[in-house]
N, CA, C and O atoms as a Maestro MAE file, in Angstrom:
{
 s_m_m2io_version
 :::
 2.0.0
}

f_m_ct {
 s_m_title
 :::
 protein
 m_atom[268] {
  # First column is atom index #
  i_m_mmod_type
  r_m_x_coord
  r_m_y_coord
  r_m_z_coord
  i_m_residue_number
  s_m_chain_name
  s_m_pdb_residue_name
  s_m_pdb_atom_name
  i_m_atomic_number
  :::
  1 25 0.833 -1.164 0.000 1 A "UNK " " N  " 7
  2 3 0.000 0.000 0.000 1 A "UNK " " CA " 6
  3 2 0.889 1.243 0.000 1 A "UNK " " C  " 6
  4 15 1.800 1.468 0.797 1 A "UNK " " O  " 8
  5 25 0.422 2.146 -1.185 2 A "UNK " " N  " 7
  6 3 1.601 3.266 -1.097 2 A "UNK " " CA " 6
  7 2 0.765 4.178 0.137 2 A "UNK " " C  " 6
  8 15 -0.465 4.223 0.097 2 A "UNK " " O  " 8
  9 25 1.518 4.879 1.202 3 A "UNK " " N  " 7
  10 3 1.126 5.883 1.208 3 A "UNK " " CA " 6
  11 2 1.214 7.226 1.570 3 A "UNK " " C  " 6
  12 15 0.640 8.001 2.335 3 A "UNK " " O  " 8
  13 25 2.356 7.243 0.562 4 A "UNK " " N  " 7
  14 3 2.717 8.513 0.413 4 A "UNK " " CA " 6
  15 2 3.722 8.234 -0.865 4 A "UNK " " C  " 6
  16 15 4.179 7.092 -0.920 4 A "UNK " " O  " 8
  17 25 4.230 9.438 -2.209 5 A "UNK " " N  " 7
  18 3 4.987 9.077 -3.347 5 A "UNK " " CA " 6
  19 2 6.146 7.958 -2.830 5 A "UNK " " C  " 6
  20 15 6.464 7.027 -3.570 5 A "UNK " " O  " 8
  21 25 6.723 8.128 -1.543 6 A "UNK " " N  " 7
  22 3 7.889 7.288 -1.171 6 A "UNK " " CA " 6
  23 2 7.937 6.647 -0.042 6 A "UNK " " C  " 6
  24 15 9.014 6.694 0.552 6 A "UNK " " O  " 8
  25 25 6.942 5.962 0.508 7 A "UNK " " N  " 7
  26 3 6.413 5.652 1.444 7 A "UNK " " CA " 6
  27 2 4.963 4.361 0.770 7 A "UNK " " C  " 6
  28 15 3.962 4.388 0.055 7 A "UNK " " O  " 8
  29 25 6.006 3.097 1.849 8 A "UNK " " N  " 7
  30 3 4.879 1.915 1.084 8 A "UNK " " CA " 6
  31 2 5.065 1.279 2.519 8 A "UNK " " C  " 6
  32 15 5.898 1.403 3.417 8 A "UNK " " O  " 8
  33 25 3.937 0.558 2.332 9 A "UNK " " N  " 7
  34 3 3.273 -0.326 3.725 9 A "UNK " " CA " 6
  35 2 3.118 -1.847 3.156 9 A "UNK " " C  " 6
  36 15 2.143 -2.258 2.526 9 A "UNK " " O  " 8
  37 25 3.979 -2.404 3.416 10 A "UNK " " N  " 7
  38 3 3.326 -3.960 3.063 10 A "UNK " " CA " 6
  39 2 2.732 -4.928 4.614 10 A "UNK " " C  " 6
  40 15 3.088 -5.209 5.759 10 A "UNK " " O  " 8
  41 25 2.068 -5.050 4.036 11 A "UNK " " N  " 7
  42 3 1.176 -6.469 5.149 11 A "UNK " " CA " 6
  43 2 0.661 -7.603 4.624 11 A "UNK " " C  " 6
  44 15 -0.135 -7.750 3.697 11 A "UNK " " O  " 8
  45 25 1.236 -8.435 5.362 12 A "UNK " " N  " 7
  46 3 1.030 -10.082 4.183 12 A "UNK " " CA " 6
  47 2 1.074 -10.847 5.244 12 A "UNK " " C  " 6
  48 15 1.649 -10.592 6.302 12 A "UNK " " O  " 8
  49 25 0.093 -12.379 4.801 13 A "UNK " " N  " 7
  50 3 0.106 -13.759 5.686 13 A "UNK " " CA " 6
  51 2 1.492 -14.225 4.775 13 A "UNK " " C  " 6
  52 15 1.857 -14.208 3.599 13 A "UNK " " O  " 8
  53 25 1.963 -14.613 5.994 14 A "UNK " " N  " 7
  54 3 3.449 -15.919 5.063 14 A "UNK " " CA " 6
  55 2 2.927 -17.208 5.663 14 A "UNK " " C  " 6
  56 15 2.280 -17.428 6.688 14 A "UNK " " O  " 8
  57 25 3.344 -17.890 4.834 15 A "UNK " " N  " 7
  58 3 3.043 -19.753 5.241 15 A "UNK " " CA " 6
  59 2 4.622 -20.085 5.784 15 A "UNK " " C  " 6
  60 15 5.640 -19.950 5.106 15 A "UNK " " O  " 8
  61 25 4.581 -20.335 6.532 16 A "UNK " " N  " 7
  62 3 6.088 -20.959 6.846 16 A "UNK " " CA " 6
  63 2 6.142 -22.412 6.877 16 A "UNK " " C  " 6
  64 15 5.065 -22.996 6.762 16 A "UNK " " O  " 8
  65 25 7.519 -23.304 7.052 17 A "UNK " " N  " 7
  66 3 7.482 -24.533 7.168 17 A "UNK " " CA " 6
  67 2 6.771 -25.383 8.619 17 A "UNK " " C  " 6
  68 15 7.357 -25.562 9.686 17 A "UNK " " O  " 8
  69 25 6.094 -25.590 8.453 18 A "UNK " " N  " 7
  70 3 5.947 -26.561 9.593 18 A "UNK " " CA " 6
  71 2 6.949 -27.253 10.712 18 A "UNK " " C  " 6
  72 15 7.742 -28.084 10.270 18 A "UNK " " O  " 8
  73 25 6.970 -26.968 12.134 19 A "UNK " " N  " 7
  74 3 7.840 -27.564 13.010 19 A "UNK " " CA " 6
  75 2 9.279 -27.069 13.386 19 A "UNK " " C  " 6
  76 15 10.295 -27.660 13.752 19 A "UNK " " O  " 8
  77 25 8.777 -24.929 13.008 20 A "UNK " " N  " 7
  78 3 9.980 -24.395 12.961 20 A "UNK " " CA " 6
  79 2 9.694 -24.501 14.430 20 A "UNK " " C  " 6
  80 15 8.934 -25.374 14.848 20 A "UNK " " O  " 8
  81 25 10.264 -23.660 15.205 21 A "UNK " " N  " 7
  82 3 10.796 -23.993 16.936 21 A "UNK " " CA " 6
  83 2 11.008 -21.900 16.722 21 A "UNK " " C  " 6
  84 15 11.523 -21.245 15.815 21 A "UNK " " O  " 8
  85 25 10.456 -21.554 17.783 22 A "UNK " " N  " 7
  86 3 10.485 -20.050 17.525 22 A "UNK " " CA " 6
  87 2 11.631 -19.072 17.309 22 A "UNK " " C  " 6
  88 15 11.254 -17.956 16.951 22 A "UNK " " O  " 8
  89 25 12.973 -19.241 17.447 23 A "UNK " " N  " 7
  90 3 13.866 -18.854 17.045 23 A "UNK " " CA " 6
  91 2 14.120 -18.710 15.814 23 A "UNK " " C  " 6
  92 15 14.464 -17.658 15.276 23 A "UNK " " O  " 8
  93 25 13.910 -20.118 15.123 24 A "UNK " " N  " 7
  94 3 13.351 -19.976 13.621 24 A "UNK " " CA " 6
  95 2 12.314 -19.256 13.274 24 A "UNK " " C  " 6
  96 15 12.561 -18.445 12.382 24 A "UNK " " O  " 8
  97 25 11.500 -19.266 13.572 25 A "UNK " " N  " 7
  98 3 10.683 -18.700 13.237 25 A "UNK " " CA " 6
  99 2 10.890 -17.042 13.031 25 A "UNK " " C  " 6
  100 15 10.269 -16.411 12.175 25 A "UNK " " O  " 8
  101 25 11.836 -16.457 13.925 26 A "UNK " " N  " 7
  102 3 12.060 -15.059 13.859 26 A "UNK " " CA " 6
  103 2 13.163 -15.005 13.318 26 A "UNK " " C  " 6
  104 15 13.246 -13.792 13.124 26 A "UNK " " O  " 8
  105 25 13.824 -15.317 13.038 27 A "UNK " " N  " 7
  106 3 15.008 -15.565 12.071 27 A "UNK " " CA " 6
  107 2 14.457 -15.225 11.059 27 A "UNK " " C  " 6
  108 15 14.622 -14.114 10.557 27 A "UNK " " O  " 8
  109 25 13.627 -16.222 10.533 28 A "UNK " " N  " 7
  110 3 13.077 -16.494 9.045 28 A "UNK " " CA " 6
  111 2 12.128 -14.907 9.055 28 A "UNK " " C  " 6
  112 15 12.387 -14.109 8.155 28 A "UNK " " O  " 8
  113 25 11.523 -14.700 9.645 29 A "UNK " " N  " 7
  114 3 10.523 -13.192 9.429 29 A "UNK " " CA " 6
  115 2 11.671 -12.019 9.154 29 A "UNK " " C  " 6
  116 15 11.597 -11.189 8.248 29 A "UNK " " O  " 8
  117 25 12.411 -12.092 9.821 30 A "UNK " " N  " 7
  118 3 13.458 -11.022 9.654 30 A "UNK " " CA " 6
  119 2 14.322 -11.164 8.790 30 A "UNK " " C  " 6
  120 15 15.026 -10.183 8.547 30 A "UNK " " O  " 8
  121 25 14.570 -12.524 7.988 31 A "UNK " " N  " 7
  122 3 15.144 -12.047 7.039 31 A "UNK " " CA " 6
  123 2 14.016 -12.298 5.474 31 A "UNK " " C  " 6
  124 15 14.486 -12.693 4.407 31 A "UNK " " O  " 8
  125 25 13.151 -12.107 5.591 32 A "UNK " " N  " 7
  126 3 11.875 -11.690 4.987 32 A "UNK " " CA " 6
  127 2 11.740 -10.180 4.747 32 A "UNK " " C  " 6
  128 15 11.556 -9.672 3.641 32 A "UNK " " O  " 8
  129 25 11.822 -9.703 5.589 33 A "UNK " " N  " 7
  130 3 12.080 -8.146 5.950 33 A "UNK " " CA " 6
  131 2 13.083 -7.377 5.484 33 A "UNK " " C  " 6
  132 15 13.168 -6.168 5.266 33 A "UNK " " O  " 8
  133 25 14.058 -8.564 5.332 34 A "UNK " " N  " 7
  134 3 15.384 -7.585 5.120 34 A "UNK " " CA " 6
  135 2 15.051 -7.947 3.522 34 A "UNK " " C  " 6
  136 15 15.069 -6.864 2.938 34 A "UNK " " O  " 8
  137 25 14.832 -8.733 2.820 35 A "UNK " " N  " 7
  138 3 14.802 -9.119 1.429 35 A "UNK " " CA " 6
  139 2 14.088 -8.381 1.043 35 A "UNK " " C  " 6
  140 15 14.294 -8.109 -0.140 35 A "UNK " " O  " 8
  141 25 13.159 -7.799 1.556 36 A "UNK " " N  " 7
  142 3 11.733 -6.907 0.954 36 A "UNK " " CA " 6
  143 2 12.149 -5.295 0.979 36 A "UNK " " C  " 6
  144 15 11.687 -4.422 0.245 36 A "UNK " " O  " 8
  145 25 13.049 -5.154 1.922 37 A "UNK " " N  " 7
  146 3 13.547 -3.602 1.649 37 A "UNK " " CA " 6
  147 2 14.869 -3.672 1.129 37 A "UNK " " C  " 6
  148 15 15.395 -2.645 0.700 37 A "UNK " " O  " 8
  149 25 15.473 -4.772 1.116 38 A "UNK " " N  " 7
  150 3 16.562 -4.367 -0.178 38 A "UNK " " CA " 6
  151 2 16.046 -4.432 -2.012 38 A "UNK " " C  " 6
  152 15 16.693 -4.059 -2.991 38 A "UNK " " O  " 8
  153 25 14.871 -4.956 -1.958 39 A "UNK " " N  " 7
  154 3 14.060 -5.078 -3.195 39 A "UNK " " CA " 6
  155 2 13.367 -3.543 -3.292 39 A "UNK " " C  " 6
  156 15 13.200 -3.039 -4.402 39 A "UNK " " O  " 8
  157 25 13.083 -3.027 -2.403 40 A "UNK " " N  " 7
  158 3 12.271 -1.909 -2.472 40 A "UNK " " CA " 6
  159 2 12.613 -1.160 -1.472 40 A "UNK " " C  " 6
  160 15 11.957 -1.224 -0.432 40 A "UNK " " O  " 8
  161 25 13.754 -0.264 -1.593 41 A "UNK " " N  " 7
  162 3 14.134 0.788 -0.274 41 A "UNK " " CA " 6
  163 2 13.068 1.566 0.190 41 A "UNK " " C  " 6
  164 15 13.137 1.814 1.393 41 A "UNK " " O  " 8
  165 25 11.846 2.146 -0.562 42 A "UNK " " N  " 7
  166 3 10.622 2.854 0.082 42 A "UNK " " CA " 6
  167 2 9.863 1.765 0.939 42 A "UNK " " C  " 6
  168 15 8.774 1.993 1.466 42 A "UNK " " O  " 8
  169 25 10.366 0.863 1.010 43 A "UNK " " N  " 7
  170 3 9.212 0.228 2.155 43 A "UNK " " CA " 6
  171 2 9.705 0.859 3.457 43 A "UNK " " C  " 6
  172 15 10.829 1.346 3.584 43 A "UNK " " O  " 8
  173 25 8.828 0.815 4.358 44 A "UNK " " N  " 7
  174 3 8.677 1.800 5.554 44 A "UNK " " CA " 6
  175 2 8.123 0.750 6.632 44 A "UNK " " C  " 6
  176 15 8.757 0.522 7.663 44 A "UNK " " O  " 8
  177 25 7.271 0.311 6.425 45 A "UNK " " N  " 7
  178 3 6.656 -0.434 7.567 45 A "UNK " " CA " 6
  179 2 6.304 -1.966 6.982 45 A "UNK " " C  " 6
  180 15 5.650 -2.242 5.977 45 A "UNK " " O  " 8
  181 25 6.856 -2.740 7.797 46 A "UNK " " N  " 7
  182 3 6.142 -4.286 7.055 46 A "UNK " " CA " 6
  183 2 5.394 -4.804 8.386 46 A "UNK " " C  " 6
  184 15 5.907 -4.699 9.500 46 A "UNK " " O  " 8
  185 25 4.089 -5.393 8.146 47 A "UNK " " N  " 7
  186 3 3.443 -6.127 9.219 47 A "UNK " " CA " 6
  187 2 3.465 -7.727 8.156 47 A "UNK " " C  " 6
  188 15 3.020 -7.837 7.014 47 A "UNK " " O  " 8
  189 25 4.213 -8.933 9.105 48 A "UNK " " N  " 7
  190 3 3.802 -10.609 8.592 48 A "UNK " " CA " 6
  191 2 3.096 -11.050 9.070 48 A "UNK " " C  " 6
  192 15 3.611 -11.405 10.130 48 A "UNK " " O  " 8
  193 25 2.332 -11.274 9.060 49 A "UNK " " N  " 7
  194 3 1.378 -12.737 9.625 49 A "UNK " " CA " 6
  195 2 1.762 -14.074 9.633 49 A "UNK " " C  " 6
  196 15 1.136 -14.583 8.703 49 A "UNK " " O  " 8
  197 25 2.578 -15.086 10.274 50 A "UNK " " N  " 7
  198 3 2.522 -16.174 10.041 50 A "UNK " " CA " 6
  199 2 1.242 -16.715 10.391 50 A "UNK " " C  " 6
  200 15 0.695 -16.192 11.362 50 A "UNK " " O  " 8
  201 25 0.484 -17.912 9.645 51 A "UNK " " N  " 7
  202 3 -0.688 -18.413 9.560 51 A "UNK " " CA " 6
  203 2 -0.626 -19.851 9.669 51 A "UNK " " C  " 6
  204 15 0.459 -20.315 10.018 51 A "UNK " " O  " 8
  205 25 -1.671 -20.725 9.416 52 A "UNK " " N  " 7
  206 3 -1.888 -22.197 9.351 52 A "UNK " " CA " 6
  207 2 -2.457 -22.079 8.199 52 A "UNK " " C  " 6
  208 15 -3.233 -21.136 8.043 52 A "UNK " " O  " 8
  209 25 -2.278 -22.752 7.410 53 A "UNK " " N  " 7
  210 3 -2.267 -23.350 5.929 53 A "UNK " " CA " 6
  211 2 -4.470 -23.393 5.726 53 A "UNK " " C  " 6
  212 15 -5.102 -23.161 4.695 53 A "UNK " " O  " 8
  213 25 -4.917 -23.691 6.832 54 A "UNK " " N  " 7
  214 3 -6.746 -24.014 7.126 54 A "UNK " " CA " 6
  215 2 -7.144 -22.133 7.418 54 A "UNK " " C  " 6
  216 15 -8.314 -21.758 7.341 54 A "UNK " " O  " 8
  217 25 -6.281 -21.381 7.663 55 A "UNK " " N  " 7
  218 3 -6.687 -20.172 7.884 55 A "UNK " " CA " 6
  219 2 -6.412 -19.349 6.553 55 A "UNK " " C  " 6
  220 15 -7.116 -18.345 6.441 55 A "UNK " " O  " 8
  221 25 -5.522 -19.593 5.534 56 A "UNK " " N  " 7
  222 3 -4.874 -18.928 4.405 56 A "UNK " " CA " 6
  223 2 -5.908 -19.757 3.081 56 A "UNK " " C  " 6
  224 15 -5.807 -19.403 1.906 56 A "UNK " " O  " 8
  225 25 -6.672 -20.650 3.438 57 A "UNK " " N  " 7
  226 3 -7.191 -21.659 2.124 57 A "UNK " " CA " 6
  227 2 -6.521 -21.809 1.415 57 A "UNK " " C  " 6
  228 15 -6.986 -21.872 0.277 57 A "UNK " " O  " 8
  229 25 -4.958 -21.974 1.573 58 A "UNK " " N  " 7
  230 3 -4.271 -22.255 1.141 58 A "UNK " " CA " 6
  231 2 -4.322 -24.320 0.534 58 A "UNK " " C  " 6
  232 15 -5.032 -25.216 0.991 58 A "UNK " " O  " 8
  233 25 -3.743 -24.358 -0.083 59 A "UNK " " N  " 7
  234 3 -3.835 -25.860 -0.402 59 A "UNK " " CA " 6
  235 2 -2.493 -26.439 -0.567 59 A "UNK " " C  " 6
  236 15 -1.575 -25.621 -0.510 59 A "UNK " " O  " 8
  237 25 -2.127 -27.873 -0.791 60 A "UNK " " N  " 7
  238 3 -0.773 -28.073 -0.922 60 A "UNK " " CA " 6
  239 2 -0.169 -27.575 -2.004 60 A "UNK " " C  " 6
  240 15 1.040 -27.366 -1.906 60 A "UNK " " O  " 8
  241 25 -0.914 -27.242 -3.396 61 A "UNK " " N  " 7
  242 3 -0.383 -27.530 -4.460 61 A "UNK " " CA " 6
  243 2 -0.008 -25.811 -4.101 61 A "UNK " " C  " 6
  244 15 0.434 -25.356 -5.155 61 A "UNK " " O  " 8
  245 25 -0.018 -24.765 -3.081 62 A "UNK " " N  " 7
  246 3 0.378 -23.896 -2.934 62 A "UNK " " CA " 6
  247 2 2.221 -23.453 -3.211 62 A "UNK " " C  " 6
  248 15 3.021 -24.379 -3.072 62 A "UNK " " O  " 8
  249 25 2.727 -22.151 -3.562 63 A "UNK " " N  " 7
  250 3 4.476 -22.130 -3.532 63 A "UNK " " CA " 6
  251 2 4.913 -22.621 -2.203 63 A "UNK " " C  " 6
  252 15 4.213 -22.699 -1.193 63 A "UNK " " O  " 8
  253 25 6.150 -22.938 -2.333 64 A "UNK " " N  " 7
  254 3 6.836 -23.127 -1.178 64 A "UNK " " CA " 6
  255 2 7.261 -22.619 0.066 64 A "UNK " " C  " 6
  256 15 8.290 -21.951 -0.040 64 A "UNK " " O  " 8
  257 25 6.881 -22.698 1.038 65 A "UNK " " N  " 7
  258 3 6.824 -21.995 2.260 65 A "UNK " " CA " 6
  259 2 8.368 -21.434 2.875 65 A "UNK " " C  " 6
  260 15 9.357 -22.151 3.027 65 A "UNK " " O  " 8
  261 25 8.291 -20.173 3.135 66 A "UNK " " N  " 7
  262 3 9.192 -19.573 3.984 66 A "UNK " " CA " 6
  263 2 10.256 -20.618 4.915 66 A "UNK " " C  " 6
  264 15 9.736 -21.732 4.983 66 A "UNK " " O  " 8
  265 25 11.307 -20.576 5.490 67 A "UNK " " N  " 7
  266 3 11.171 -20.872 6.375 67 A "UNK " " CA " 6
  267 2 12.560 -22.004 6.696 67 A "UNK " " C  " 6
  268 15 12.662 -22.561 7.789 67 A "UNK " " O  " 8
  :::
 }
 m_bond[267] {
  # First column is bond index #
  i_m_from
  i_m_to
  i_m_order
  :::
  1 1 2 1
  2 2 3 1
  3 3 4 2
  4 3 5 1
  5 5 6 1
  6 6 7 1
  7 7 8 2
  8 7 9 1
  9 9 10 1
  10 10 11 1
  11 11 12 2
  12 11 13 1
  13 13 14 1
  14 14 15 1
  15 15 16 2
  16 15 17 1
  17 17 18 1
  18 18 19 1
  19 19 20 2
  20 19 21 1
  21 21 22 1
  22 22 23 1
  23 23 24 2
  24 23 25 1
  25 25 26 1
  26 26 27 1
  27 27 28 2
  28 27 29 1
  29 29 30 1
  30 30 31 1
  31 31 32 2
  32 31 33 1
  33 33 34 1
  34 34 35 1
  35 35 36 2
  36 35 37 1
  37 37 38 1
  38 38 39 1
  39 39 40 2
  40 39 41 1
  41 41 42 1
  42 42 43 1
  43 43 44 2
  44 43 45 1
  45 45 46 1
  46 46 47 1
  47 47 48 2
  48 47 49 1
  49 49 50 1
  50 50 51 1
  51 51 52 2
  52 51 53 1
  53 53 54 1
  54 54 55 1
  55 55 56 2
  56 55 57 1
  57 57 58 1
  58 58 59 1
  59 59 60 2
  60 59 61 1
  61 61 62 1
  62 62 63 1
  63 63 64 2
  64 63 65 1
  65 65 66 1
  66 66 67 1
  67 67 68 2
  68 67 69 1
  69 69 70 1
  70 70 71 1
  71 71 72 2
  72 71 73 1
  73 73 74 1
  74 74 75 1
  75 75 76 2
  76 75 77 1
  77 77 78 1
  78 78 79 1
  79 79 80 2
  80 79 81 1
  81 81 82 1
  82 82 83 1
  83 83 84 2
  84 83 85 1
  85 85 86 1
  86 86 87 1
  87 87 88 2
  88 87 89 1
  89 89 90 1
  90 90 91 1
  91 91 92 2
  92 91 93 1
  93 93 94 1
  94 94 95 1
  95 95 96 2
  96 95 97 1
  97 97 98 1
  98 98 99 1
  99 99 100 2
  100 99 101 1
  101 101 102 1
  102 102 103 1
  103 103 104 2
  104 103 105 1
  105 105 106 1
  106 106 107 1
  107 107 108 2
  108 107 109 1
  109 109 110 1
  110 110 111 1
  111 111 112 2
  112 111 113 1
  113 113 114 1
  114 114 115 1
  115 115 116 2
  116 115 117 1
  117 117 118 1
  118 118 119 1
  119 119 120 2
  120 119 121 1
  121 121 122 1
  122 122 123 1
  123 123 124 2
  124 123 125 1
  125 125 126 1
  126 126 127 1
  127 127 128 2
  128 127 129 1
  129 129 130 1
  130 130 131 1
  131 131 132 2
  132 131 133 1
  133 133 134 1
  134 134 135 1
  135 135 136 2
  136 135 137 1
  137 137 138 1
  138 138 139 1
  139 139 140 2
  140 139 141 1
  141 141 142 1
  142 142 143 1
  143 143 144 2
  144 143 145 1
  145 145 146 1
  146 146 147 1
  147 147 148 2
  148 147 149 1
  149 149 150 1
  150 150 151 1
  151 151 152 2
  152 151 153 1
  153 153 154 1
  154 154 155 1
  155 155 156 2
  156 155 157 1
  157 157 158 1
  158 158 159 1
  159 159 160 2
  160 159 161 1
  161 161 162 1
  162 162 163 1
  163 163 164 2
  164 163 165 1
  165 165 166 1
  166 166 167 1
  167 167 168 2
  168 167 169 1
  169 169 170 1
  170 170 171 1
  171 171 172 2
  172 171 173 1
  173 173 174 1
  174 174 175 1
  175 175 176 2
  176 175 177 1
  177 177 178 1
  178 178 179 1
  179 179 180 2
  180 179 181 1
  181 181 182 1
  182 182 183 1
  183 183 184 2
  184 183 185 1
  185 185 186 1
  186 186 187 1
  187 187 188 2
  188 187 189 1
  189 189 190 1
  190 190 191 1
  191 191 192 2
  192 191 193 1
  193 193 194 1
  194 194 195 1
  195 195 196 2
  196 195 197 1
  197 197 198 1
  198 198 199 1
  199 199 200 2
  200 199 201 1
  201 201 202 1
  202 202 203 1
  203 203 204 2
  204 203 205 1
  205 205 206 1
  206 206 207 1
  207 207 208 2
  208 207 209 1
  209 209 210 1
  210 210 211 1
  211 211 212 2
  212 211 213 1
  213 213 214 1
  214 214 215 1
  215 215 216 2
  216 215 217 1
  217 217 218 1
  218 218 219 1
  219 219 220 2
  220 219 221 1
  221 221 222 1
  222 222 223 1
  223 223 224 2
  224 223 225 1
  225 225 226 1
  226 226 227 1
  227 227 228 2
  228 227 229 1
  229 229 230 1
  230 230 231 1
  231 231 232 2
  232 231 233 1
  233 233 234 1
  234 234 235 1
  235 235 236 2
  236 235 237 1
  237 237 238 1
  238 238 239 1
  239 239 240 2
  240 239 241 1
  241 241 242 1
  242 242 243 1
  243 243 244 2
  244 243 245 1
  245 245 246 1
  246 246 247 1
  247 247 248 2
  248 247 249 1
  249 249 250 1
  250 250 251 1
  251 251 252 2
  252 251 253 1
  253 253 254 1
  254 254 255 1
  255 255 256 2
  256 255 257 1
  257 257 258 1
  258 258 259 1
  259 259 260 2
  260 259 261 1
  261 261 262 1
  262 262 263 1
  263 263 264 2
  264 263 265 1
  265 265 266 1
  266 266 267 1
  267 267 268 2
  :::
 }
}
């Protein structure tokens, strides 16, 4: 979401791998974060959601999970 000419907001569910252990888990978000503002230096704020696969209607034949 832009909002402002140089100023963008992303907010997204990520699927991660199953049976990360929470260290992983923040590992993996943060360097999510870091990939998304070296792709796009105007990002400003990122909110992730990690989710369960039954909350995203996600299906298997879904991309490959974070993680």
């Amino acid at each position: 979401m832009h909002l402002a000419p140089k100023q963008i907001l992303i907010n997204s569910h990520i699927k991660l791998k199953r049976g990360l252990v929470l260290e992983e888990v923040e590992r993996t978000i943060e360097e999510v974060e870091i990939l998304i503002k070296e792709a796009e230096p105007k990002v400003e704020m990122i909110f992730l959601e990690a989710a369960r696969d039954e909350l995203l209607g996600i299906q298997d034949s879904a991309p490959q999970a974070a993680g």
